[in-house]
C-alpha positions as CSV (number, residue, x, y, z in Angstrom):
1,X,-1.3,-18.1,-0.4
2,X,0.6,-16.4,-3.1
3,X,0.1,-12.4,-4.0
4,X,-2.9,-11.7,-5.9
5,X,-2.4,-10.7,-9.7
6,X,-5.7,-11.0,-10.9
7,X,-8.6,-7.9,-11.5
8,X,-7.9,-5.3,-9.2
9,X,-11.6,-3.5,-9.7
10,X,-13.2,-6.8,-9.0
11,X,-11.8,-7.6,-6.2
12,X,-12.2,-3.9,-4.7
13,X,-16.0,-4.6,-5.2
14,X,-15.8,-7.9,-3.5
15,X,-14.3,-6.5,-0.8
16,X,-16.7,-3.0,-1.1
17,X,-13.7,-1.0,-0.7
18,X,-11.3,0.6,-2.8
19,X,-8.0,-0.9,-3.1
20,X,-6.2,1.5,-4.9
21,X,-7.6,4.3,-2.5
22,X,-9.0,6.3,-5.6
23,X,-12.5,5.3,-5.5
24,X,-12.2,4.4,-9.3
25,X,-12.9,0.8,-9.1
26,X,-16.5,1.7,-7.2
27,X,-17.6,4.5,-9.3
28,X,-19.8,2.3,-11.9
29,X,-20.6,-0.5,-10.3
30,X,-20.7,-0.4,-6.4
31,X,-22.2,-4.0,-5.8
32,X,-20.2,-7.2,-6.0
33,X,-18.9,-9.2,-8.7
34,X,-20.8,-11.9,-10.5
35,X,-23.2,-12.8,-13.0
36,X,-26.5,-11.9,-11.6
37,X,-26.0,-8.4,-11.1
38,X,-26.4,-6.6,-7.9
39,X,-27.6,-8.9,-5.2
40,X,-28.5,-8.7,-1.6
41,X,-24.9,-8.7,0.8
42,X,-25.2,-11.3,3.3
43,X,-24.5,-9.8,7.0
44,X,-21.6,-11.0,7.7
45,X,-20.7,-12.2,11.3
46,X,-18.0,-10.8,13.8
47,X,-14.9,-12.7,12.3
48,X,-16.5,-12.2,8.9
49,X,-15.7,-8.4,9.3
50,X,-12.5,-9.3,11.2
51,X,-11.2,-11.3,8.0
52,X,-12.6,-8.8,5.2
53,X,-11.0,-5.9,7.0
54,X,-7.5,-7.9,6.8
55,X,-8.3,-8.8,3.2
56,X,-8.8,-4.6,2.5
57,X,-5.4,-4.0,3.7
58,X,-3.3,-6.7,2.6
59,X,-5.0,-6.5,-0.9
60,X,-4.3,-2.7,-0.8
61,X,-0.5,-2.8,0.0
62,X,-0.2,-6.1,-1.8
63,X,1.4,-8.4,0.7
64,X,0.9,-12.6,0.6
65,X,-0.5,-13.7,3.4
66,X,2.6,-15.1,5.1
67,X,4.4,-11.4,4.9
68,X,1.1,-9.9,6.3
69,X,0.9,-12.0,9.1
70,X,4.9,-12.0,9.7
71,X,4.3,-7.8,9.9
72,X,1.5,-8.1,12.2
73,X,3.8,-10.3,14.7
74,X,6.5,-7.9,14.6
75,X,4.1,-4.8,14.8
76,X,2.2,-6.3,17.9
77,X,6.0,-6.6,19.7
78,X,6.7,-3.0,19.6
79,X,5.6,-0.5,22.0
80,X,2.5,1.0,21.2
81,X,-1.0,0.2,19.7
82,X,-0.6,-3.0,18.0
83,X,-2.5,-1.7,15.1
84,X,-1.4,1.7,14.6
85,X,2.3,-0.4,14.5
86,X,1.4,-2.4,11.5
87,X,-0.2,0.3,10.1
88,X,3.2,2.4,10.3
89,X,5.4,-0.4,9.1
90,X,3.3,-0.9,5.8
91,X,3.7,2.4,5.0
92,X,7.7,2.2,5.5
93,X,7.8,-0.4,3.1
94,X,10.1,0.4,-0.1
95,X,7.6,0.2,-2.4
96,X,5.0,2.4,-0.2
97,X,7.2,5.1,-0.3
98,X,8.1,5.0,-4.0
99,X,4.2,4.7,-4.2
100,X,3.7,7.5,-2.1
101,X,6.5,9.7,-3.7
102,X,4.8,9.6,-6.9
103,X,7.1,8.1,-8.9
104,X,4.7,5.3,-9.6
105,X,0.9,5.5,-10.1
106,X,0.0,1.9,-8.2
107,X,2.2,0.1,-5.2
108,X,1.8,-3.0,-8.2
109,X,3.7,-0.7,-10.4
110,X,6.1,0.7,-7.5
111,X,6.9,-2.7,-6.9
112,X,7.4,-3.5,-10.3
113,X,10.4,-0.5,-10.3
114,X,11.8,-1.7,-6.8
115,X,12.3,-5.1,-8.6
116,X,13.6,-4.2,-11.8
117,X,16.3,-2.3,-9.9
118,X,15.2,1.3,-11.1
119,X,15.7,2.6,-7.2
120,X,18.4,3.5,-4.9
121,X,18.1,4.2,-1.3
122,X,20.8,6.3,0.0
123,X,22.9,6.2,-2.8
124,X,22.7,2.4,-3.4
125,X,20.6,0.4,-5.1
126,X,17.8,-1.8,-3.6
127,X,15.6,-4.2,-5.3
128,X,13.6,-5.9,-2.5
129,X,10.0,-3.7,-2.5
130,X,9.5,-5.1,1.6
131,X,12.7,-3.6,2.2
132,X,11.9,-0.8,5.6
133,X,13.4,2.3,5.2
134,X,14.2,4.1,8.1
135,X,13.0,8.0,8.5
136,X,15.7,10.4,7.0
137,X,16.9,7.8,4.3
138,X,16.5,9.4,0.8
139,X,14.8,7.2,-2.2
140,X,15.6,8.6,-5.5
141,X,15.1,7.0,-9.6
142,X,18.5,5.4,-10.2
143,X,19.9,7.7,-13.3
144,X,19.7,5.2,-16.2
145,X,16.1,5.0,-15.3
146,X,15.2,8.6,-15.4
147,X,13.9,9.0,-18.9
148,X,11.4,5.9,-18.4
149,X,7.8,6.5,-19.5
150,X,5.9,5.4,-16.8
151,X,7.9,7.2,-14.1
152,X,7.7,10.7,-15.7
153,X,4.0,9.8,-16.3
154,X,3.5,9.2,-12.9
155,X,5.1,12.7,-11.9
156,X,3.0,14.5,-14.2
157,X,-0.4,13.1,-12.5
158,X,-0.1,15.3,-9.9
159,X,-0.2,13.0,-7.3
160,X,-0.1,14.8,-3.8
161,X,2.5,12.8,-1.6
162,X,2.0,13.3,1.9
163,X,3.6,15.1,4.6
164,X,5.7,12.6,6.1
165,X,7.5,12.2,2.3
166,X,9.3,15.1,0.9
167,X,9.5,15.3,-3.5
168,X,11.6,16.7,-5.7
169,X,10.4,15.5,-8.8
170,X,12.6,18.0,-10.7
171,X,15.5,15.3,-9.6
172,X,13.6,12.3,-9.3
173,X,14.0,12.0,-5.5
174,X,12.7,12.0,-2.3
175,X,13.2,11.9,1.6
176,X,11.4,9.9,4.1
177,X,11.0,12.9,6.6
178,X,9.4,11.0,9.7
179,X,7.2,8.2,10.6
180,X,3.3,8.6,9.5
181,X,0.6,9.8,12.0
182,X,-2.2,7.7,11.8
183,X,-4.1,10.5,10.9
184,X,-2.4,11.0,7.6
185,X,-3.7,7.3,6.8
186,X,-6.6,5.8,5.1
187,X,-9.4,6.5,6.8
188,X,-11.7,4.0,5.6
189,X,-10.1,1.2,7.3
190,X,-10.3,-0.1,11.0
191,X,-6.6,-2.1,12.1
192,X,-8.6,-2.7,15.3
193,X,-10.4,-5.4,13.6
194,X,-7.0,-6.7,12.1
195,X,-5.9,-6.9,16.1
196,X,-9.0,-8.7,16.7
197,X,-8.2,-11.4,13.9
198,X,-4.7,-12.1,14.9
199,X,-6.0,-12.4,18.8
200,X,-8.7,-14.5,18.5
C-alpha cells in the first residue's frame, strides 16, 4: 500500500483521532466522514481496535505499510517492550526530528525538506526522511535554505519541541539530546494493541 496523500482532516475523523496531534482536524466535526452526517459508530471487534490503532500511528508519522511493518520487526528484536521500541524508533526518524525541532509545521512538510535536500546531519547532507539518527547527532537547515518561507514560518509558530531535542532557532539547528521516554509521547495512543496485531 503506497503512503497516503489524500485529506488529512478526513481521515483523522475516520480514524477518531487526531493525526497531526493538534486536535484541529476534530474541532468542527468530531463524527466520521461521509454524506449522511453524523451516524452511529459500529463497535468494532478485538482486531478491529488492533488494526485502527496501527492505522493512528502509521497515518500520524506517515509511513507505507511495508516500512511500518519492517519497523515493527526490527523494534520487537531489541531488548525491551516491543512497543515502547517502535515507538522510540519512529520518533528517531529524520523527518520526526526536523518535525519535532520545529523547523517544519507537519512531518508531511518535514519530509518534504528532508527530500528536497534542505537538511544536514552532522555537517552533511541527508535526504532520506527514514534515515535514524543516533542521540547526540546534530540536524541543522542547510545554509542556502535558511531564508525559505516555510521554515522561518515554522519557527515563528512557537512550536514547543520536547526535551529530548534541543533548538536553536536563532541558527537554524538542533541536537538530538537522548532517546525519548515514553512519557514524553502521545498519550492518546496504545502500541500495546500494535503488539497485539503484529502477534496474532
Amino acid at each position: 500500500m503506497a503512503r497516503y496523500t489524500g485529506p488529512i482532516y478526513k481521515k483523522s475523523r475516520r480514524l477518531s483521532f487526531s493525526v497531526l496531534e493538534t486536535g484541529e482536524e476534530l474541532k468542527k466535526r468530531q463524527y466520521a466522514p461521509g454524506q449522511h452526517g453524523p451516524t452511529k459508530r459500529v463497535k468494532l471487534s478485538g482486531y478491529g481496535t488492533q488494526l485502527r490503532e496501527k492505522q493512528r500511528i502509521r497515518y500520524m508519522y506517515g509511513l507505507n505499510e511495508k516500512q511500518f511493518s519492517n519497523l515493527f520487526q526490527k523494534a520487537s528484536r531489541m531488548e525491551g517492550m516491543a512497543g515502547v521500541n517502535f515507538l522510540v524508533l519512529l520518533e528517531s526518524r529524520l523527518d520526526n526530528l526536523v518535525y519535532r525541532m520545529g523547523f517544519a509545521r507537519t512531518r508531511k512538510a518535514a519530509r518534504q525538506l528532508v527530500n528536497h535536500g534542505h537538511i544536514e546531519v552532522n555537517g552533511k547532507k541527508v535526504d532520506i526522511p527514514s534515515a535514524e539518527i543516533k542521540p547526540g547527532s546534530v540536524i541543522a537547515v542547510r545554509e542556502n535554505a535558511r531564508s525559505m518561507q516555510v521554515i522561518n514560518e515554522a519557527l515563528e509558530s512557537n512550536i514547543t519541541a520536547p526535551a529530548f531535542v534541543d533548538v536553536d532557532k536563532e541558527n537554524k539547528k538542533g541536537t538530538y539530546v537522548r532517546l525519548p521516554e515514553r512519557s514524553e509521547l502521545n498519550g492518546d495512543i496504545n502500541e500495546a494493541l500494535v503488539v497485539e496485531y503484529y502477534n496474532r
